[in-house]
C-alpha positions in Angstrom: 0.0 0.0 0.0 1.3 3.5 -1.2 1.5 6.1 1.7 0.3 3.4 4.5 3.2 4.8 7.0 1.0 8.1 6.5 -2.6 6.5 7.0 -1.7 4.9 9.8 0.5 7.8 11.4 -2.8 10.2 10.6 -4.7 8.7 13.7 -7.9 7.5 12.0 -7.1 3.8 13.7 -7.1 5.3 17.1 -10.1 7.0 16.4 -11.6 3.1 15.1 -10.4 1.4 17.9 -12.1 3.8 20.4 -15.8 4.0 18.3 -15.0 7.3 17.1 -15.0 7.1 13.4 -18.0 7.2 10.4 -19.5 4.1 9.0 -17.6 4.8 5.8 -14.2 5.5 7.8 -15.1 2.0 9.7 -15.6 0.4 6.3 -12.1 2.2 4.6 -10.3 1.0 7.9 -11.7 -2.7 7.6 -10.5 -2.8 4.0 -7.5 -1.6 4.5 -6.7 -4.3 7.5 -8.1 -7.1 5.4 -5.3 -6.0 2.9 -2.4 -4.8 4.9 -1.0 -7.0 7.7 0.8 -3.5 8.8 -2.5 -2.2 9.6 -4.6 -4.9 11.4 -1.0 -5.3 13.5 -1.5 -1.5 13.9 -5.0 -1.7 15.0 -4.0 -4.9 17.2 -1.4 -2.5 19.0 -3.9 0.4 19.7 -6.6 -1.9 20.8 -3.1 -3.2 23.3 -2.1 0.2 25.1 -5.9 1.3 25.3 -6.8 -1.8 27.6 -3.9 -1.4 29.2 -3.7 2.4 29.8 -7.3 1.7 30.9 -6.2 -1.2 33.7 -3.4 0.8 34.7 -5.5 4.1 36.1 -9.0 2.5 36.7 -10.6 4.0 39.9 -12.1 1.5 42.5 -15.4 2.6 43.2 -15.7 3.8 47.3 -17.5 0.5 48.3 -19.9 3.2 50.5 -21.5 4.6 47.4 -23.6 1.7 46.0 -25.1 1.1 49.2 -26.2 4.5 49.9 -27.5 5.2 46.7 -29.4 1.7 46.5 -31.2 2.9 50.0 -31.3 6.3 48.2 -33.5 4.6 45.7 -34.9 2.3 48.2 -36.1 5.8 50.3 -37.8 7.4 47.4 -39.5 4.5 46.0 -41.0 4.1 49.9 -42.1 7.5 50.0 -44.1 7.2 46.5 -45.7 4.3 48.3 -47.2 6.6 50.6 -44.8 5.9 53.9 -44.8 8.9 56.1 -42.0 11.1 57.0 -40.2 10.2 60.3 -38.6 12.5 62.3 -35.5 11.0 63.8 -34.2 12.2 66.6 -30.7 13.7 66.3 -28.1 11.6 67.6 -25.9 13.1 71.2 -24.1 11.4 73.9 -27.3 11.2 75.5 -29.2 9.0 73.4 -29.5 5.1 73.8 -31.1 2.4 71.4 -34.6 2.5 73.3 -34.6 6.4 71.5 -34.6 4.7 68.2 -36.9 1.4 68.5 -39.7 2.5 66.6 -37.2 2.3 63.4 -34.9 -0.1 64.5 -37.8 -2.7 64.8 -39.7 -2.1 61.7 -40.3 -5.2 59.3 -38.7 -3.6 56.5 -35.6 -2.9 58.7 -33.4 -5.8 58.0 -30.3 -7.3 56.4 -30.7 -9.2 53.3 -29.6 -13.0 53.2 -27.3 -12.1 50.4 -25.5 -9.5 52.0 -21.6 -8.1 51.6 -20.0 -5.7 52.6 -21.9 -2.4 53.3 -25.9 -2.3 53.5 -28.0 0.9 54.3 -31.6 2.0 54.9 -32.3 5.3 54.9 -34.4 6.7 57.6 -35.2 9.9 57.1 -33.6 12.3 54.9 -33.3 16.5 54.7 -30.7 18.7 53.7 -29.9 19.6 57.3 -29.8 15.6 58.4 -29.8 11.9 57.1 -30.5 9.3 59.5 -29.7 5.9 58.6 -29.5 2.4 59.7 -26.4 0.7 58.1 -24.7 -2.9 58.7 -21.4 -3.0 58.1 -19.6 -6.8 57.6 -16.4 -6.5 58.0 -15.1 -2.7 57.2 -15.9 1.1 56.1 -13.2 2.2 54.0 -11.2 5.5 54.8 -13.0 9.2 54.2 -13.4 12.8 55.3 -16.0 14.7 55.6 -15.5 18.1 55.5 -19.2 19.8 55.3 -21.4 17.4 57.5 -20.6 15.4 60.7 -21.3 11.9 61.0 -22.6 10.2 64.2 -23.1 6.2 65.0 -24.6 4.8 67.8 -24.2 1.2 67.8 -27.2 -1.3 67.4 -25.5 -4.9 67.3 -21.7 -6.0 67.4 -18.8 -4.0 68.3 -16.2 -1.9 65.9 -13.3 0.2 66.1 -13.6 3.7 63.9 -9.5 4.9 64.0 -9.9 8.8 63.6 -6.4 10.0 62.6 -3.7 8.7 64.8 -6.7 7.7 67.9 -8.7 4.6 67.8 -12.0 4.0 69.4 -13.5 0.9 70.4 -17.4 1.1 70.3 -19.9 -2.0 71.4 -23.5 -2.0 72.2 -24.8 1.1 73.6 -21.8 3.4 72.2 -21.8 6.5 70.4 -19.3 8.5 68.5 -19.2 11.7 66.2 -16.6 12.0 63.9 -15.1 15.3 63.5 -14.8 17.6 60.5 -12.0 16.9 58.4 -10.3 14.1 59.7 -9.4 11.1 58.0 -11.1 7.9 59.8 -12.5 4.3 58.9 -14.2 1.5 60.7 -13.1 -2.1 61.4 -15.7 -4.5 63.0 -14.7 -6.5 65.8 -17.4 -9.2 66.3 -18.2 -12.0 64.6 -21.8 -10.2 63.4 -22.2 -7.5 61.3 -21.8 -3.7 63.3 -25.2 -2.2 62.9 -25.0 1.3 63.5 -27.8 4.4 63.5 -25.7 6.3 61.5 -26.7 10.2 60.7 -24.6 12.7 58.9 -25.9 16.6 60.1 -24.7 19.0 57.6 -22.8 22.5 58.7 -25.0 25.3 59.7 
């Protein structure tokens, strides 16, 4: 092929390999591989360094994300369906579980056989305050929070929530609020699933 140095070299393959290109340059480009070894090698190598590139800087998804907006979902659809709106007393080193037993013993209120990992249900839900209940199986990665608080008071099991340098073991009964801008994650302790009252109370 005359000038294929120059076809290839004018980036219409990178274009192919990432969906980019017309039906008629997708039709040119197929031609041209089926005749030019050079170019299906070409397209081969592009196809190569784009997976690769792509492995290389993937993101991991925060495991805490799919969970909340499941029960995000979950909180909506319940509200279409006519459930009132609670209003959930705001977590202080006062409170104890009896404060909370109207949600905590709700039907609806329960882990699923086929849980992993993180599981939520929201609550209630303003822009000043979420209230949650959340399980946690074995860990809640690292994050900060730099506009809202978050409080847990814990329901079942035991955990230990390391807030910078300081770790705190919570059971039963506990509560803790994490303060603004410092980095902290949970690690459960018991051989259940931590289930927490968890509310985050925005700045303000």
């Amino acid at each position: 092929m005359k000038g294929f140095k120059e076809y290839i070299a004018s980036g219409i393959l990178e274009l192919y390999v990432l969906g980019q290109t017309t039906m008629e340059e997708d039709e040119e480009v197929e031609r041209l591989a089926s005749l030019y070894p050079e170019v299906q090698d070409e397209i081969t190598a592009i196809s190569v360094t784009l997976e690769y590139y792509a492995f290389e800087h993937a993101v991991t998804p925060d495991p805490i994300v799919k969970p909340f907006l499941l029960a995000t979902i979950d909180y909506m659809d319940r509200m279409k369906n006519g459930e009132p709106l609670s209003s959930v007393p705001l977590l202080t080193e006062k409170s104890k579980i009896a404060d909370y037993e109207e949600w905590i013993s709700r039907d609806d209120m329960v882990l699923p056989e086929d849980f992993e990992g993180v599981y939520a249900k929201i609550l209630s839900h303003t822009p000043e305050l979420l209230s949650a209940i959340a399980w946690i199986e074995k860990m809640a990665p690292q994050e900060v929070h730099d506009n809202e608080y978050e409080k847990f008071l814990i329901l079942e099991g035991s955990c230990e929530i390391t807030i910078g340098a300081n770790v705190f073991s919570l059971e039963r009964g506990d509560y803790l609020t994490i303060p603004l801008h410092e980095n902290h994650h949970v690690t459960v302790t018991s051989s259940i699933p931590c289930k927490v009252i968890l509310q985050r109370v925005a700045l303000s």
